[in-house]
N, C-alpha and C positions, 0 to 999 in steps of 0.2 A: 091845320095843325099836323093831320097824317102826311100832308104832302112835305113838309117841313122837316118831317120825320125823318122820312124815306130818304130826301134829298140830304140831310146832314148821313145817314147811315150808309150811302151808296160812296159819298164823301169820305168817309171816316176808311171805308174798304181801299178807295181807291190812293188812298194819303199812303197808309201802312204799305201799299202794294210798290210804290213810288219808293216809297224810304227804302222796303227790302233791296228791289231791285237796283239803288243806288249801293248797298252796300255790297251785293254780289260781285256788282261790276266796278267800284272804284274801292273800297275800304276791303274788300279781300282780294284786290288783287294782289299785291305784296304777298300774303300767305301762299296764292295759289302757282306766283311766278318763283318764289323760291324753291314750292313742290316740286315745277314741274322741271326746275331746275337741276335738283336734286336728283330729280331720274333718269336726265342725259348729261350731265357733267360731272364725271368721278375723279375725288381725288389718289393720288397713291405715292406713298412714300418711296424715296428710294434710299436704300440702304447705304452708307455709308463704309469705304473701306477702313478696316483699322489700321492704326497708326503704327510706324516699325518701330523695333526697340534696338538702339547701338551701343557699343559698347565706349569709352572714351575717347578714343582712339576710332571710330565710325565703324566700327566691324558690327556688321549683323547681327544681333543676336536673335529678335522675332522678327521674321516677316514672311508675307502672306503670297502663298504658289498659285499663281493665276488659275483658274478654272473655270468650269462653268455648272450651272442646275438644270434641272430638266423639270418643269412643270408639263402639269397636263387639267385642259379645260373643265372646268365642273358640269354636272349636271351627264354626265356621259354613259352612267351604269341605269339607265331608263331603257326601258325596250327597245324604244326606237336609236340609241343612240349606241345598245350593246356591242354590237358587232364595229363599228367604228371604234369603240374604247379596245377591246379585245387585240383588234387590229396596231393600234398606237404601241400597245403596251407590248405586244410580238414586235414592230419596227424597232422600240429600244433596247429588247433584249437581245436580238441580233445584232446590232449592230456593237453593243458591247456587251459579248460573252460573261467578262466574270459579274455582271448584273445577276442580283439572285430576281429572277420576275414576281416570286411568289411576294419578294418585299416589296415591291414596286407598287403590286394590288394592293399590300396591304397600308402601306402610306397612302394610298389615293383615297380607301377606306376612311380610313382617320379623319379625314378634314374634309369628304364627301356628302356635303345635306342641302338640303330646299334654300337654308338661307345664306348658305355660301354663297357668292356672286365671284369670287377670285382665281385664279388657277393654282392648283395643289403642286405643290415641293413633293415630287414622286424620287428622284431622284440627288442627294444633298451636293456630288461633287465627283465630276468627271474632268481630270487633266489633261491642260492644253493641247497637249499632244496629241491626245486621246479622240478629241474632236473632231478638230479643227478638218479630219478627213472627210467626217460625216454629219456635219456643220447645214451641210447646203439641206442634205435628203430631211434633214430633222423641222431645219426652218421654212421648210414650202408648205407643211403638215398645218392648216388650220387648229387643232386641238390642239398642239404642241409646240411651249413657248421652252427657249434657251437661254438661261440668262447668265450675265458673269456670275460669278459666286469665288472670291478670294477662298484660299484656305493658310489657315498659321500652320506657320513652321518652323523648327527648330535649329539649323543648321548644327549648332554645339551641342545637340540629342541633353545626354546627363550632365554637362559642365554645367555648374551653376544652376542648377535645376531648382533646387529650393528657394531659390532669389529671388529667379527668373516667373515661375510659377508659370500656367499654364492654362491653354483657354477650351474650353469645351461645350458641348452642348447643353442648351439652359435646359434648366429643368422646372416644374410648375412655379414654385418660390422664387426663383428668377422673374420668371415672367412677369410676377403681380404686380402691375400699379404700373409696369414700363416697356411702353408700347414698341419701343429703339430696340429693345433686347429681344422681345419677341417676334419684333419685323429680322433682325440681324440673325436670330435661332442659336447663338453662340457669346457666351460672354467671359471673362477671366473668374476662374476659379480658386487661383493661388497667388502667393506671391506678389510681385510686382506687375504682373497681369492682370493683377485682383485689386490691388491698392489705387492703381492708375486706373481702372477700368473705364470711369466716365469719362476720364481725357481723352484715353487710346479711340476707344470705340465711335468718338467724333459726332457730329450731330447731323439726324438726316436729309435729304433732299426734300424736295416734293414737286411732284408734275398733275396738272388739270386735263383731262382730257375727256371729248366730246364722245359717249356712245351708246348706240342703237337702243332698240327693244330687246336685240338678243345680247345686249351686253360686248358688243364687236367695238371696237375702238374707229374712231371714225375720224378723229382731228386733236390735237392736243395744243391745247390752246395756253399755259404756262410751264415753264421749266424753272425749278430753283436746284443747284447743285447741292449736294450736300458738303456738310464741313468736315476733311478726312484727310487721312496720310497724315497724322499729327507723331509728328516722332518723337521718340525720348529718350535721352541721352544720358547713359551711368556713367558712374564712376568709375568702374570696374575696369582692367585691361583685362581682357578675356586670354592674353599670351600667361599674364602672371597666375591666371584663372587654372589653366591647364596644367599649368607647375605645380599648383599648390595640390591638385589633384590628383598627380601622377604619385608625388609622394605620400600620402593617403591609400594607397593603394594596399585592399586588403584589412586595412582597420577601420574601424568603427570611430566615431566619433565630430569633431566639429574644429574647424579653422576661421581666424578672423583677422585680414590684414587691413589695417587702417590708419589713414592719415589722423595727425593726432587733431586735427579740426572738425574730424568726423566723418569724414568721405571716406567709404569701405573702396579698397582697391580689388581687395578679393576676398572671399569668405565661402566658406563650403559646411555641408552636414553630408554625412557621410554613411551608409551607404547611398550613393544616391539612383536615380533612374531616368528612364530616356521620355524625355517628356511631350513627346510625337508621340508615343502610346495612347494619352488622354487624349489625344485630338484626333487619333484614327479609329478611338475603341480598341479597348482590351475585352479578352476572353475571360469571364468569371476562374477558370484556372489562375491563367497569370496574376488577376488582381486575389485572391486568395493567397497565393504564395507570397507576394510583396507583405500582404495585410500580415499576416501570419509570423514573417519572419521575426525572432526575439531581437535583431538589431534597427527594427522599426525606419526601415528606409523612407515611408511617406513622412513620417514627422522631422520638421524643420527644427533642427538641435540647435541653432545658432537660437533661435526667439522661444523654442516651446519646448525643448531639453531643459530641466532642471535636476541640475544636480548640486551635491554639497559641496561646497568651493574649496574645504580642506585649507591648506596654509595657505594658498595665494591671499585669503583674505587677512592675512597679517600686517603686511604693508598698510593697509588700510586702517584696520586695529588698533596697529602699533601707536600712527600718527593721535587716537583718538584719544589714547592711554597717555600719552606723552603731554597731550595738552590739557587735560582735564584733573585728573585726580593725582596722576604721577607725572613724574618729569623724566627728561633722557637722561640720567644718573642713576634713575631706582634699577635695583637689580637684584635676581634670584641667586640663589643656591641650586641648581636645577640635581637632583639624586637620580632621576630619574624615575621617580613615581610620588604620589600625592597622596594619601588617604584622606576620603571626604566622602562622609555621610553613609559609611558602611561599603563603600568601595575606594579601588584605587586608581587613581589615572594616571597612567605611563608616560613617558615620554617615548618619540618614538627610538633615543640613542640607549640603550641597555645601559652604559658606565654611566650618564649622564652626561652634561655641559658645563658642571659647574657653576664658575662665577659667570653669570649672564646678563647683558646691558642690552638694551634693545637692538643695536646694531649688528651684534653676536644672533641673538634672539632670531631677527629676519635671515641673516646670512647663514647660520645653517639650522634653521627651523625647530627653535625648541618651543617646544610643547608647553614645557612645565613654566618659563617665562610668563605665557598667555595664559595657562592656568591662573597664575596667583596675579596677574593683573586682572582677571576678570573678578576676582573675589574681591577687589577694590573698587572696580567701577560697580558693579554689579547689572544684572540685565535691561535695566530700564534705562542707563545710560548710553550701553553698548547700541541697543537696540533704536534708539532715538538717532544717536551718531551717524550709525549703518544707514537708517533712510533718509538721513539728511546727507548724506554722501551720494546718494542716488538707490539706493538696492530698495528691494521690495518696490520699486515702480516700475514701471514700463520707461526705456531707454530712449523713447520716440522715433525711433526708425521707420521709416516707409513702408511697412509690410505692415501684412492685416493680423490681427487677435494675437499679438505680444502677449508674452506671459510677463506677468509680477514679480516672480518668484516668492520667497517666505524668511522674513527677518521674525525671528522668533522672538516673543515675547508673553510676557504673565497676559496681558490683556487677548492676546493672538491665540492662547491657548485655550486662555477660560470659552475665549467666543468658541471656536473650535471645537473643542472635545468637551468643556464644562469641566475642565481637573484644576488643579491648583500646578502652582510652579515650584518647581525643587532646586536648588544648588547646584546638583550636578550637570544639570540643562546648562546653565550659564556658565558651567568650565566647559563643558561640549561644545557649544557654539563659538567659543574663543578660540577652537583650532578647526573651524568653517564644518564640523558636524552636526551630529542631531539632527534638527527640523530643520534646520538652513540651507536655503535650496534658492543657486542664482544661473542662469543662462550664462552661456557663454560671451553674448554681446555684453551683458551687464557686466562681467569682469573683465574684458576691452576696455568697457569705456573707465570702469574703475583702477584701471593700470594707466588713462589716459590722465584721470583725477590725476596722479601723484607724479608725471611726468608734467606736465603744465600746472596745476595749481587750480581747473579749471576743468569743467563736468558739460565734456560736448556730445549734440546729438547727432547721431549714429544716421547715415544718410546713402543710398546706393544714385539717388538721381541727382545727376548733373544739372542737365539741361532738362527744362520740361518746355519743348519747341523752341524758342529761340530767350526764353527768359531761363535765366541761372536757378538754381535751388538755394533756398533762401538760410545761410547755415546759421546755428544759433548754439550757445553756451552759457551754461549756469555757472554765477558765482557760488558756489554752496561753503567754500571752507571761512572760517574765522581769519583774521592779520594774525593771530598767534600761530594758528596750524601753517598760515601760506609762510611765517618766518622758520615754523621748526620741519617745514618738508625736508632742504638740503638733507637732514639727518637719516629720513628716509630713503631720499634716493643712492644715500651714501652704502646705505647697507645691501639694497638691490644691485648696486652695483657690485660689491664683493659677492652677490650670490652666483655672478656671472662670473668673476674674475680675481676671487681669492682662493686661493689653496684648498680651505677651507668650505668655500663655499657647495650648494648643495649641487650647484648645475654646472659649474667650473670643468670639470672633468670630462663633458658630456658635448662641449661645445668647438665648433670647428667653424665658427663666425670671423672673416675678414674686418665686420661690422664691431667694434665698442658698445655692448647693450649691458640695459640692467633688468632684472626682472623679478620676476617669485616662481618655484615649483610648488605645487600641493600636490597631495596622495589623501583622494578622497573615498575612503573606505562605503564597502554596500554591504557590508553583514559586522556585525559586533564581535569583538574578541569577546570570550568567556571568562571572567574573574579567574577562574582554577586556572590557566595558562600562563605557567611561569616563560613558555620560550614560543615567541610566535612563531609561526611557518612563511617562508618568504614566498614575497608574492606569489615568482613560477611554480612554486609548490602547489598554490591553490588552484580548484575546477576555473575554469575560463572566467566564467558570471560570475564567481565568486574573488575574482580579484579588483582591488580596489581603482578609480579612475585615476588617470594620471594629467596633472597638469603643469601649465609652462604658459605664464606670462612674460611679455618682455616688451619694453621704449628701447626705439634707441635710432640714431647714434645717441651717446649717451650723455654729452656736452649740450646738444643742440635738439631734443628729443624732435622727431621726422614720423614716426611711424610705431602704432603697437602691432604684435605679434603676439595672437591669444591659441593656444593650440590646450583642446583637450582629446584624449586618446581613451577612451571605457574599456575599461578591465585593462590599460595598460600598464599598472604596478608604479612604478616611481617614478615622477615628474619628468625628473630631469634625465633620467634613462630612456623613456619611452620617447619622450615629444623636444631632446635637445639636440638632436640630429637635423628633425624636422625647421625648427625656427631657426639653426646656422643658414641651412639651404636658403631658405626664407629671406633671409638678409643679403647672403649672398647674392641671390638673383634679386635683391632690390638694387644692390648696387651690378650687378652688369646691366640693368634695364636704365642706368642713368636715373633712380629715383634718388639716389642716394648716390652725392658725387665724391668720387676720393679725394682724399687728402693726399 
């Protein structure tokens, strides 16, 4: 029985010993060849170059100045390796002077530790030129790799800056969760840079390659290129671009020229700045003085300006009053002031206007017309109207974090502040004041509304690679408002080209247009003031913004022209010089063909 024993237990040792050793050597080997796999075949991504940006007409607007990086091997600040690192980091600073060395250390620092395996970005970007001398001495250096490194560039610096946006170095919130942006170390920040950013920046390569114990590349055994040079094509002519700019010169404020389909040809926010700063680094100086300035040059006026639209919003209004509670026959007695609710509200004509019909009303801007039609619709109608017209939403445009702006209403308020709604709000808001606050594209595309019949979205890309930009347009009006439009555009047009009207005077257009001025006030008159003070009278910031919509030719509508000018006093004085020019160079550019 002992023997029996022994011989099953000697059995049972040598079974388990058999099954281990089967499993070390066939059921781990998979585990053990993928190890050992893993520790001589590295993969590594390669960066992909970004895509260029052109203008319609193929003119450059981003693209990228060949150059090149300077890494340097890890693992090199160890004792034995000091004097070799010391040595590297003197080769690159002589050979290029304005290298600061002390920065050189201090980037090798940064990304210098035990479980780096890769070579450190010491230096982000020495041009072509720059090299290409000292190319050979740099690439014989074992510890010291040179690799392309694109850099963006601006060629147009400030044209178009706030469109165009710009690309810079990512920072932690970049990085997270995308490995493309943090391999690339640069992503769009603004703009059409910002918005296209996953197109532009393209998808990366990646290469397998075989090496050593010390990490030395010994055979590279796959290559995949990456997917790059993805171009992208605006709308924009950067000649009409420069134009629109040159005239702007000196004032504050916002331009927007567009085909009435939606394709911006040009558009500008004003002041603006050269946008190779962001990509070279600015000096805390300079970026305080921009930040600082009261005419707020980083903020994009075309999408994130909001201001009171003032009378341009009447056209609009008009059409809403005409089909709703009133018809194109009602009309005021305009005296030229109102009393309501313990105050009075002016017109802005001292004698008054009289007998006034809505087309009188828009052609030379009374006041007191839109007063006593909003005390007919009253705010909840107006207010539904307006966002069913497009305002208070975002216009869809291609650029990133569009504002809303603010159609005032009881519900808008209560949320807001928690106050109740008064009377006087809803005559305020009938002549584009108060709370009511729209971008300047929003009143483009709103001059497009009543030029077409039809609420298109606002679009700067063409082409994204060789596929068109997909254009698109809301039905938003009723069969009653698309029959009673004519009456509106009829009146826009006399604002342009009746004796009478408020911008007639101010214009030196070859072009037939119709349009609206507003005069959007930024401080309140005082009840006690019997006799205002004209604009030029008031402090700069205290005078009111000046606006000038305008479609036209005015038969065939081709194009809006949205100009506003901050603290420029009267619409059509400040900004009706500007959109003649406007026109005019639409028609010598052949966009607009004579008759």
């Amino acid at each position: 029985m002992k023997i029996k024993f022994i011989i099953l237990l000697f059995s049972s040792i040598w079974l388990a010993l058999i099954v281990r050793i089967f499993f070390l050597a066939v059921e781990s080997n998979n585990y053990y060849s993928k190890l050992s796999i893993a520790n001589t075949i590295k993969t590594e991504l390669i960066a992909p170059v970004r895509g260029e940006i052109v203008d319609v007409y193929n003119r450059p607007i981003a693209i990228n100045k060949l150059g090149f990086k300077i890494q340097l091997a890890p693992h090199l600040r160890s004792k034995k390796n000091m004097q070799e690192f010391d040595k590297d980091v003197e080769l690159i600073a002589k050979l290029f002077p304005s290298l600061d060395k002390k920065k050189i250390i201090k980037n090798y620092k940064k990304k210098d530790s035990l479980y780096n395996h890769n070579y450190i970005d010491v230096v982000q970007f020495i041009p072509y030129k720059e090299m290409m001398p000292v190319y050979s001495k740099l690439n014989l250096k074992d510890n010291i790799k040179v690799i392309p490194a694109p850099k963006r560039y601006y060629p147009y610096k400030n044209i178009a800056a706030h469109m165009i946006g710009y690309v810079a170095r990512a920072n932690k919130k970049d990085i997270q969760g995308d490995k493309l942006i943090e391999l690339i170390g640069y992503t769009g920040k603004t703009g059409i840079e910002k918005y296209y950013n996953n197109y532009l920046q393209g998808t990366p390569g990646r290469r397998e390659i075989k090496v050593n114990a010390n990490n030395q590349e010994i055979e590279e055994l796959m290559h995949k290129s990456p997917d790059e040079d993805r171009k992208l094509t605006l709308s924009i002519d950067m000649e009409l671009q420069k134009y629109i700019t040159s005239l702007f010169k000196g004032k504050v404020g916002a331009i927007v020229v567009m085909s009435v389909d939606g394709s911006i040809l040009a558009a500008g926010s004003f002041p603006n700045y050269n946008l190779n700063i962001f990509v070279n680094g600015m000096s805390y100086k300079m970026y305080n003085k921009l930040a600082s300035s009261l005419d707020h040059p980083f903020t994009n006026k075309l999408t994130h300006g909001l201001y009171p639209p003032g009378s341009t919003i009447k056209p609009s209004l008009g059409l809403l009053y005409i089909t709703t509670d009133l018809n194109e026959r009602w009309s005021v007695d305009c005296r030229s002031s109102l009393p309501l609710g313990g105050r009075i509200f002016r017109c802005w004509k001292r004698a008054g206007h009289r007998h006034t019909d809505i087309v009188k009303a828009i052609r030379e801007s009374c006041d007191d017309f839109f007063y006593k039609g909003s005390l007919v619709l009253g705010n909840k109608k107006m207010s539904q109207g307006m966002k069913r017209y497009g305002l208070g939403q975002k216009t869809g445009i291609d650029l990133p974090n569009e504002f809303i702006g603010v159609v005032p209403s009881r519900e808008w308020k209560r949320r807001k502040y928690n106050k109740s709604w008064n009377i006087g709000e809803t005559v305020n808001m009938a002549i584009g004041q108060g709370d009511f606050l729209v971008t300047p594209l929003q009143m483009a595309q709103q001059t497009a509304l009543v030029a077409t019949g039809r609420l298109p979205t606002p679009h700067i890309a063409k082409l994204i690679g060789d596929k068109p930009y997909k254009e698109s347009y809301r039905n938003v009006l009723t069969r009653k408002e698309l029959r009673k439009l004519p009456i509106i555009r009829k009146a826009m047009y006399q604002v342009c080209n009746n004796p009478h009207g408020t911008a007639t005077a101010y214009l030196h257009s070859k072009v037939k247009i119709a349009g609206k001025t507003g005069t959007a006030q930024v401080i309140g008159i005082k009840q006690d003031i019997q006799k205002r003070r004209l604009e030029h009278e008031l402090s700069y910031y205290n005078r009111s913004h000046a606006w000038f919509t305008t479609y036209g030719p005015f038969r065939k509508p081709q194009y809006i022209v949205t100009v506003l000018v901050e603290h420029g006093g009267h619409g059509g004085h400040a900004a009706g010089s500007i959109v003649s020019d406007i026109y005019n160079k639409l028609l010598e550019l052949g966009y607009i063909k004579k008759r």
